[in-house]
Each structure stands twice: as C-alpha cells, then as structure tokens.
C-alpha positions in Angstrom: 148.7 180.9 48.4 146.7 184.5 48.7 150.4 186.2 48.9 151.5 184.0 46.0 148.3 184.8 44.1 148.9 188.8 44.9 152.8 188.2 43.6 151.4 186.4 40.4 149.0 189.7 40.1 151.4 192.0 40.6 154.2 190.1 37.3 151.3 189.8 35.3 151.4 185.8 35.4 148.6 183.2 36.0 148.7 180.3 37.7 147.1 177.4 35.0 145.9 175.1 38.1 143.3 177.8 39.3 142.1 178.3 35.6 138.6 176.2 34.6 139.2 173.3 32.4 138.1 174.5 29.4 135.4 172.0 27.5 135.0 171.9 23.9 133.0 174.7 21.9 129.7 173.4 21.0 129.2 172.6 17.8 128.4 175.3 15.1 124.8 174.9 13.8 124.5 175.0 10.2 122.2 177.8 8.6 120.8 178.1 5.0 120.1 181.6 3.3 117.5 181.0 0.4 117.2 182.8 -2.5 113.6 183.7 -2.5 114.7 185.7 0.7 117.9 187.4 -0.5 117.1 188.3 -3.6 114.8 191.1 -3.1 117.1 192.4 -0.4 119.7 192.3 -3.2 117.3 194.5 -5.2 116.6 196.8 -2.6 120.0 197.7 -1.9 121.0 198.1 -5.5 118.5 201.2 -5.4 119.4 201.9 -2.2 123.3 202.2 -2.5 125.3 203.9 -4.6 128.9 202.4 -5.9 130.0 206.5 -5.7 129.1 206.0 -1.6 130.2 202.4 -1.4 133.3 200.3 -1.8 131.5 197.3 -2.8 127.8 197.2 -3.0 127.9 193.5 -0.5 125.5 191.9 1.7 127.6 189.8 4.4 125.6 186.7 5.2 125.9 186.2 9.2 125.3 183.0 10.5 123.0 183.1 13.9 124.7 180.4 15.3 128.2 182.2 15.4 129.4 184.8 18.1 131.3 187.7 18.3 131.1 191.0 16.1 133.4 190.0 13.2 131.5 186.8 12.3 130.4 185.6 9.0 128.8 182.5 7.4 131.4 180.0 8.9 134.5 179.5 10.7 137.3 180.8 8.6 135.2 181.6 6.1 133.2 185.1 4.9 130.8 184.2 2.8 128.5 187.3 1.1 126.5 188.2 -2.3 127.5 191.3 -3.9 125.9 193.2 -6.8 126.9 195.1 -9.6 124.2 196.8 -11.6 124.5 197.8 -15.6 126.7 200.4 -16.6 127.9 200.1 -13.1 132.1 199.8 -11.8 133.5 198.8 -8.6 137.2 200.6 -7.9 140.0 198.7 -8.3 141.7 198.0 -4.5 143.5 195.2 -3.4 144.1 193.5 0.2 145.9 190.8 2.1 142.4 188.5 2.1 142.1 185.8 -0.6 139.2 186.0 -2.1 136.5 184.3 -5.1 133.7 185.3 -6.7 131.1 182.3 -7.6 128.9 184.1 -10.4 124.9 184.1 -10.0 123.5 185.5 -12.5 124.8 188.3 -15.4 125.4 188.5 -18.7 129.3 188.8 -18.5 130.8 191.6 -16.1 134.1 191.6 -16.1 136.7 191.0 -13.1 139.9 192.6 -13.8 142.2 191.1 -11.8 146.2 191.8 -11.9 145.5 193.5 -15.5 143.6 190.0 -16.7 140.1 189.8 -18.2 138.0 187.5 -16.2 134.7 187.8 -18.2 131.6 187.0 -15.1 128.9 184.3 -16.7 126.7 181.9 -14.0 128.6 179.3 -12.4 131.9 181.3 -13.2 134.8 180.9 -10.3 137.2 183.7 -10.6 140.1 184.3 -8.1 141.5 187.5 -6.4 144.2 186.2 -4.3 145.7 188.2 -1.8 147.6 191.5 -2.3 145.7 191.2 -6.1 145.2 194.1 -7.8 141.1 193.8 -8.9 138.5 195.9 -10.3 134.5 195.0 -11.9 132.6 196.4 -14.8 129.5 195.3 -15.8 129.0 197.3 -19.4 126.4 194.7 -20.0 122.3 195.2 -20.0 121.8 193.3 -17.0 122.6 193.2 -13.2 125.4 190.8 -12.0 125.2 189.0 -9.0 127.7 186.7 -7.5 129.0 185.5 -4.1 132.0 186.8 -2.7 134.0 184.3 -0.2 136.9 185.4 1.6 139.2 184.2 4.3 138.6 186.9 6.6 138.4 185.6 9.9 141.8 184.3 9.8 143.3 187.7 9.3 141.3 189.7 11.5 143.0 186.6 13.9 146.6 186.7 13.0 146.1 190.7 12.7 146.8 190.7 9.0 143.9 192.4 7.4 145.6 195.4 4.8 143.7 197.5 2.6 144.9 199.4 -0.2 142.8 201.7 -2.2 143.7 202.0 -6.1 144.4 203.5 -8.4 146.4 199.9 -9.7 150.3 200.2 -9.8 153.8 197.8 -9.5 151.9 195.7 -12.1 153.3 192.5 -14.4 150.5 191.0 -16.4 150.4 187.1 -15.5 150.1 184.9 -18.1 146.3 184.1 -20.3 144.3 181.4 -18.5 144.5 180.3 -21.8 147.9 178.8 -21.6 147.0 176.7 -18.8 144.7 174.9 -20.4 144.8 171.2 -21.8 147.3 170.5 -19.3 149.8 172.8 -20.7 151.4 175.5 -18.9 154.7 178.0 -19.8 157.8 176.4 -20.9 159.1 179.3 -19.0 159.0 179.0 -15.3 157.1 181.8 -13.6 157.3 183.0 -10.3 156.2 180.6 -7.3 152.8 181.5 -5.8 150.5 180.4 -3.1 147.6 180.4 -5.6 146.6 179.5 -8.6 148.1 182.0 -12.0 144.5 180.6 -13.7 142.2 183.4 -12.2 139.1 182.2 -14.4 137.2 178.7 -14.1 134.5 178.5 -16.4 131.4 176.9 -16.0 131.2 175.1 -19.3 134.8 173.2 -18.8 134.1 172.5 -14.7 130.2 171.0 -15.9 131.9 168.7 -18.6 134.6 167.5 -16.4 131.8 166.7 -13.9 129.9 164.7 -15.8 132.9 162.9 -17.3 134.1 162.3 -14.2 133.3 158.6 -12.6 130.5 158.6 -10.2 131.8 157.1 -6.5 130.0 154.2 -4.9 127.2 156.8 -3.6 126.5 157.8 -6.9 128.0 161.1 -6.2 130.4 162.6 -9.0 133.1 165.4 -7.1 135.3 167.7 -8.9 138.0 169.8 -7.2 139.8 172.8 -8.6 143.3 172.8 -8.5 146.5 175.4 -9.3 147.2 174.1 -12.7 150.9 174.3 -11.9 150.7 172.1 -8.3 147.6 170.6 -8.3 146.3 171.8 -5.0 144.5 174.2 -3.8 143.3 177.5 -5.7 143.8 179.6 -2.9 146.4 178.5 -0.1 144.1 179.0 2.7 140.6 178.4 0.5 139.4 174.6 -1.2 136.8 174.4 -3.7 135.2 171.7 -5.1 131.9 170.8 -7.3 129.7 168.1 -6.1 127.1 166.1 -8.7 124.2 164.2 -7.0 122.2 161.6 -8.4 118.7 161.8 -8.0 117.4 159.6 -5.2 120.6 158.7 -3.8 121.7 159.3 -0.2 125.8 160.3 -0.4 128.0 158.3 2.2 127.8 160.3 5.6 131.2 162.1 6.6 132.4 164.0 9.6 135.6 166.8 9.3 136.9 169.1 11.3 137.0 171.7 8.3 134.1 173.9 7.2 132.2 174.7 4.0 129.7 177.5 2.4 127.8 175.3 -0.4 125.8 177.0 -3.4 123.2 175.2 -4.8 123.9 176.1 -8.9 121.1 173.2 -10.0 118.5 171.3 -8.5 117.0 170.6 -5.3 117.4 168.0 -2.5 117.9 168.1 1.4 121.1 167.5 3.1 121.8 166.3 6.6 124.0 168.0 8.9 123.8 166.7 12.4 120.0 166.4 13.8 119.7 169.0 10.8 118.0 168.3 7.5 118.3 171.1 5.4 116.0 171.4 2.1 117.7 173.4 -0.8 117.2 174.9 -4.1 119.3 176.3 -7.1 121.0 179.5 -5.8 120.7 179.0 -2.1 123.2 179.1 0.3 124.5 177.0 3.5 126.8 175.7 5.1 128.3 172.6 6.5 130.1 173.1 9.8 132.9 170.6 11.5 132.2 167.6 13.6 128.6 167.1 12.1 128.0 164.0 10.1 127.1 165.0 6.8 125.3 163.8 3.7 123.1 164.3 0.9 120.3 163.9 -1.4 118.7 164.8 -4.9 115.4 165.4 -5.5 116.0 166.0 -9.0 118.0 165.7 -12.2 121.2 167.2 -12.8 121.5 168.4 -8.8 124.7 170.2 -8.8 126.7 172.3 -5.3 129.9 174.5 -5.8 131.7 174.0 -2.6 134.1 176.6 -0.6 136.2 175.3 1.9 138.8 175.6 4.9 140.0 172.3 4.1 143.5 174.1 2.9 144.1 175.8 5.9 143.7 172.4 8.0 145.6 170.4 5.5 148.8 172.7 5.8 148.3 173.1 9.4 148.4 169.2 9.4 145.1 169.3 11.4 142.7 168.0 9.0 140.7 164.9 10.4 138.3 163.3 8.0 135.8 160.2 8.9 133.4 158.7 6.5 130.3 156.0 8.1 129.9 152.8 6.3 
C-alpha cells in the first residue's frame, strides 16, 4: 500500500478509504445585532467616510459564529446597513450579486435602478437584481439608512462575483411598478427574468395585505413577496417574506434547512432558536440559522419582522426540508 500511496501521490489522486469520515458541521448559532449598538457606529462612519473615498458607505454585519474571511450574517446570505447622508449620491455600478435594500429610516432617497425611480421610505423593499444597473440619491433633509442583503457567499463559491463600475449604458427602461399592480401586468409579453420586473414594494400596500391576511392557527399572519408575473420568488436565489405576531402568542416551532436575516420593523418579543432565546426590538437584526427549531413571541401590539431568506436557492436545488412540531 506505501508504493500504491506514493503512485496515487505522484497522479495527483486520493484514495477515499484513507480519508476521515466527515461528520456533520455543527450547527450555526444565531446572533442578533441591536440597534442601540449599530446606530451610533452608523453615525460615526457617516462622518468618518466620505462617498468621494468609498463605493458604498456599508457596515457588513459578521456573524461570530461563522468561519472563514468571506463570511457574513448567514449562510448564503450578506446581510449589512448602509448609509446615505443628505445631499449625498452613491455611483451607479452594477454586479452579478442579487441584491435588496430593506429601508430604515429616511425621508425618500431614491434608488435608481435599470433607469426606474424607486423612491426609499421605512419599511420600503426595493430590488437590484443581478447585472442591474443602480444608483442612490438622497436630495432629501435627512440621512437614509437601510439594510442591504445580498447573495454573496454563493458567488464568491461558484466564482461568479463581477463588478462593473458605471457610468450606466446598454439600457431599456422596464416597465412602471405601476403596471403591475392590482393584479395586472402588460398585455405585451416582456422578456423572461429570474426576478421580479416590480423593483419597489411599498410599505403601505405589504402592511395592508398583512393585516388583511388570515391569521394561521398560531395567531401568526405571513406575507410573502412574489414576481408579480410567476408568483415566486423576488429574487431567484433570495425569499422574503413579512411575518405579523400576535401579542402573547407563541408561533408553532419549525425546523429548515434554509436560513434567514429577520428585521424587527415593529414591536418587541423574544424568539427561540435552538437553546437560544433571543429578545428583540424594532430595527434590530438576527438571524435564524438551519436545523434549529424555531419560534416566536410578541410582547406587544402590532409586532411585525421582514424576513430574507435562502429558501429559493434550496427550493430550486430541490433540497429544501421543512418540519413543523405539533
């Protein structure tokens, strides 16, 4: 076997019996950023950094409990807070990530994205997919804050992460988020996609469809956001969804092998996550990693968590495992 070994050596092959069994990863712990913590680092930064010495003005949130020099907040998933002062502009660029922004606070910067006005207010999503021309101005009074998720890990994987500086060119206007509203969409057919042509979700319309939606057996109301013209996914590799909590009421545990960053728009409660509890507050951050049992409960009125996801990716993989306990 030693001159067998030295042959393998020498053709560059392994031999699979002499390899360790390899045991499952341990489970990712879950981690919680809170506002009262982030925010003045936000602040601090905006006086620090200029937008003439920086592409974006971000802070990445890094999870502890992940390894390795590219992590972020979850697997699959970077999750950060970015900043945009008044009178301020970010450069337009675009790249192969998908990405969202999940609006803070502001009084209505602008995301320009593919030539499209996506006006910024709290508990705004707006969608830059991949290889999307986008650009933000805030000509308003105040700063504007907002999270940024992307799917990052999976390119720097697959080898697939492309920048490209602007200025913006090869453009065709997509159609208003207007017309896709009501149910209605173009009598003309436009050109397939793997995300959604409705780049602006307004707070306003996702809060009313929450509260009209049907609460579940839990109590819980959920909302997803969907392409208008499939009804998936926003983003082909990125889920969201919108979560109501009663006050009081535990939700019904669930397991999955996906992952999700949660911000905390209204309210307060705790979550469990494992051996975890986690206490929360409106504009906090955390996250739910797979293979924990997971639940939830309000302390107050009106508790209300935008969701970001991997559930996408697993779905069209046709790994996703979901579990619920009765």
């Amino acid at each position: 076997m030693a001159d067998l070994r030295d042959k393998f050596a020498a053709a560059n092959v392994i031999a699979m019996w002499d390899q360790e069994l390899r045991p499952n990863l341990p489970l990712v712990p879950s981690h919680i950023w809170r506002w009262h913590e982030v925010n003045p680092l936000i602040g601090e930064a905006a006086n620090a950094v200029n937008m003439d010495d920086a592409e974006r003005r971000v802070l990445i949130l890094r999870n502890p409990g992940l390894k390795g020099p590219a992590s972020g907040a979850a697997p699959n998933l970077s999750v950060n807070l970015q900043v945009l002062m008044p009178g301020e502009k970010a450069r337009p660029h675009r790249h192969t990530m998908h990405a969202l922004r999940f609006v803070l606070e502001g009084k209505g910067a602008v995301t320009i994205v593919e030539g499209k006005p996506c006006p910024m207010l709290p508990g705004d999503l707006i969608l830059t997919p991949g290889m999307t021309w986008h650009e933000h101005v805030n000509d308003t009074n105040e700063r504007s804050v907002w999270v940024d998720s992307l799917d990052v890990p999976i390119h720097g994987f697959l080898e697939n992460r492309v920048f490209e500086p602007g200025p913006v060119r090869g453009l065709t206007p997509p159609p208003a988020d207007e017309v896709f509203a009501a149910g209605l969409s173009p009598a003309k057919p436009t050109a397939p996609t793997s995300w959604s042509p409705m780049f602006r979700y307004p707070w306003e319309t996702a809060v009313k469809a929450l509260d009209a939606t049907t609460p579940d057996a839990d109590g819980a109301r959920r909302l997803r956001y969907t392409n208008p013209m499939t009804g998936g996914a926003v983003l082909s590799t990125i889920d969201c969804y919108l979560l109501g909590l009663s006050k009081g009421a535990e939700t019904t545990a669930y397991r999955t092998n996906s992952n999700a960053a949660c911000v905390v728009v209204e309210g307060e409660g705790q979550s469990r996550v494992g051996d975890d509890t986690i206490t929360w507050g409106p504009k906090d951050i955390f996250i739910l990693p797979h293979g924990q049992w997971i639940s939830h409960r309000a302390s107050t009125d009106k508790a209300r968590i935008f969701q970001i996801t991997d559930r996408e990716l697993f779905r069209r993989l046709d790994f996703l495992r979901d579990e619920t306990r009765h």
